[in-house]
Every structure is written in C-alpha cells, then in structure tokens.
C-alpha positions in Angstrom: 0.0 0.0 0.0 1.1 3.4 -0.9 2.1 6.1 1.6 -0.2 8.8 0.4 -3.2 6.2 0.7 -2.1 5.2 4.3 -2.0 8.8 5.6 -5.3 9.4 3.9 -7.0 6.2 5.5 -5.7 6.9 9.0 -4.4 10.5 9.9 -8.2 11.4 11.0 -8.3 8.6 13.6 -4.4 8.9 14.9 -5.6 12.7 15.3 -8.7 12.1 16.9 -7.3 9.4 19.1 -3.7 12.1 19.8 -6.7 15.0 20.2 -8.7 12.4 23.1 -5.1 12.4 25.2 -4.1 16.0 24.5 -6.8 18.1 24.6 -5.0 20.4 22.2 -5.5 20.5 18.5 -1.8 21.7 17.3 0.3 19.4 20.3 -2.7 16.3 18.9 -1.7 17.6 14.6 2.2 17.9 15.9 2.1 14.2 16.7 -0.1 12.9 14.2 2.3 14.6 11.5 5.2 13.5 12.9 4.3 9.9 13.4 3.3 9.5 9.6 7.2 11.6 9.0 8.7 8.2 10.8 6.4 6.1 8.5 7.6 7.8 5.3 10.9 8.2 6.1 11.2 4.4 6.9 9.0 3.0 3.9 10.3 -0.5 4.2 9.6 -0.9 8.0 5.5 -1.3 7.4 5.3 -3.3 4.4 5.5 -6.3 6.2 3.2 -5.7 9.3 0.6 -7.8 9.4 -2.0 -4.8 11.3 -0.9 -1.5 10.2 -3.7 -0.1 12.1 -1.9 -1.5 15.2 1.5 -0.3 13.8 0.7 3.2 13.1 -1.1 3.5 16.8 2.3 1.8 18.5 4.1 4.8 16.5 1.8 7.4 17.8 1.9 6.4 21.0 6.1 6.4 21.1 5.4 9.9 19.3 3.2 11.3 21.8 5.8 10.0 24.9 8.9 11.5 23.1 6.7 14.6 22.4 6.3 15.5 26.1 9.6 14.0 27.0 11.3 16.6 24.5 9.5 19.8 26.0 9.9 18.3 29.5 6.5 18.2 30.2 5.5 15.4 32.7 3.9 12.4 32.0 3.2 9.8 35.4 2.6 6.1 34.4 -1.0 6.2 34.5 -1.2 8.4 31.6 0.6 5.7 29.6 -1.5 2.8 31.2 -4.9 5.0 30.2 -3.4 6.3 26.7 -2.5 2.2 26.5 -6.2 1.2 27.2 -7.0 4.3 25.3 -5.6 2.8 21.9 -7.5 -1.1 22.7 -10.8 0.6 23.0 -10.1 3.1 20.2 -9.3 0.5 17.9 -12.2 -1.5 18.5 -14.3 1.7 18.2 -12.6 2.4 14.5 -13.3 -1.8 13.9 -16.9 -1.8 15.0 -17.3 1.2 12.7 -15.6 -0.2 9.9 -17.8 -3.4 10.7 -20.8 -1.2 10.5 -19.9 0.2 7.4 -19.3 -2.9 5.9 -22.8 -3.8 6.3 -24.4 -1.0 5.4 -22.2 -1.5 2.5 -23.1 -5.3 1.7 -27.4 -4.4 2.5 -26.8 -1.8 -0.3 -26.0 -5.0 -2.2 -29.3 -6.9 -1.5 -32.3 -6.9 -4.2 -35.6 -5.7 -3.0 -37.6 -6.8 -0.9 -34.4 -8.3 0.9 -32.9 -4.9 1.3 -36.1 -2.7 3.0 -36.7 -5.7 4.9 -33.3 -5.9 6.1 -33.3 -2.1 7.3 -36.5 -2.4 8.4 -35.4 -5.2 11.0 -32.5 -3.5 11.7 -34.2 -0.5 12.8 -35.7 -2.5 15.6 -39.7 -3.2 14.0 -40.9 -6.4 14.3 -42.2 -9.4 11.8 -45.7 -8.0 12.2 -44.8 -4.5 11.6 -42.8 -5.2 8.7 -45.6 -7.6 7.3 -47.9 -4.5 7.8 -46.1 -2.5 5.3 -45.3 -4.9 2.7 -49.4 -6.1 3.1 -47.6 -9.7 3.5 -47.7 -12.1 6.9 -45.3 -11.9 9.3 -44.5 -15.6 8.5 -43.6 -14.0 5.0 -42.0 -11.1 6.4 -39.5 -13.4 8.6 -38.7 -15.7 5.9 -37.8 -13.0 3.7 -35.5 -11.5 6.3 -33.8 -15.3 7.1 -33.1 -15.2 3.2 -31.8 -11.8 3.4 -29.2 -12.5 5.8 -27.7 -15.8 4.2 -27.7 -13.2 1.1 -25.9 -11.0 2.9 -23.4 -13.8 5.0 -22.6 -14.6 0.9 -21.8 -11.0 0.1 -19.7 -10.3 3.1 -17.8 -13.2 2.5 -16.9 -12.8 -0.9 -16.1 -8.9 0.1 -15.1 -9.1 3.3 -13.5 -12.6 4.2 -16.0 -12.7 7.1 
C-alpha cells in the first residue's frame, strides 16, 4: 500500500485518538504529523506488518511520549496505562465502525424486498410490523428477512472474508 493512501485512510483517527489524550489541537496535529514523518521516512519498515492499524497507533503512541519527554513536560505512568487502554478501546471503536460500514455496505447490495426488509429489522420493528407494510404475513416477512441474511453472509464473505 502506498504512503499517500495510508495517511489518507488513518491520519483522522491517529488525530482524533492524539486529540482524546491532548486536549490540544496543534500538540494532537504535531504528533499525528510527525508519526506518519517516521512512516515515510522508513518505507520498508510497514510493508511487512501484518495490522498496520496496530503499527501506526504503536508509532503514535512512542510519538506522543517522546513529544512530552522533548518539552519536559511530565507524564506519570498512569497516563501511559490510560493512553494504553486508550488505543484497545479506540481500535475497536474504528473496527466496529468499519464493521458497520461494511454492512451497510453489503445491505446496499441486496435486491428488494431483501434490502427494505433488512433495514426495516435493523431499525428494531418487528415481523408484524414489517408484514404490515409490505401487506404480507409476518411468516412471509420473517422468511424474507432469514433469506436476506444468508444473502448477505454470501456477500460479506466474498467482500469481506468474514
């Protein structure tokens, strides 16, 4: 993967994440810059990592130490245990997102009725309600929406790997 594409893809969440520890927007786009200046001046070092997600956020967080170590500004250890617990949850945030957007992705993908009835039962309304709208039984409704989701298990897989 290119460099360019990388910084594109994750700069917002490094920043957001360096923004959630500093509280300050130029110390948070200091970091974030200078962490993706270690990736590009060491091009070699990421093509082999296995999560660059993981990679990039180990890089920020060295960043972000060496930041406040440089302009002697103190950091105790529970600042790195919290900014360490801080990157976990963070990074399943970003995942559950991205799993999110995958599905929204894949529904997009369904043909009708499978699709409507899909967001319909995502949006919490029941077999009844749904049969209601598409003048169907809720028997109908529900095996519509079982077909719909080993549609959509098929279309995640071939897109996904999931």
């Amino acid at each position: 993967m290119d460099i360019e594409k990388i910084y594109h893809i994750y700069f917002d969440d490094i920043y957001k994440f360096m923004l959630s520890f500093t509280k300050n927007k130029e110390i948070s786009q200091d970091i974030t810059s200078e962490t993706f200046l270690k990736v590009i001046n060491n091009p070699g070092k990421f093509e082999n990592i296995s999560n660059l997600k993981s990679y990039l956020f180990t890089i920020a967080k060295n960043t972000y130490i060496n930041y406040y170590k440089r302009n002697k500004i103190y950091i105790s250890t529970a600042d790195i245990e919290d900014f360490d617990k801080g990157i976990e949850s963070f990074e399943n945030e970003l995942l559950a997102n991205e799993e999110k957007q995958n599905l929204k992705t894949s529904i997009e993908k369904l043909n009708e009725p499978y699709k409507e009835i899909t967001k319909l039962r995502l949006a919490g309304l029941s077999f009844k309600e749904i049969a209601i709208i598409y003048n169907k039984s809720p028997n109908r409704a529900c095996v519509n929406f079982y077909r719909a989701k080993e549609k959509l298990k098929i279309i995640m897989e071939e897109d996904y790997g999931m």
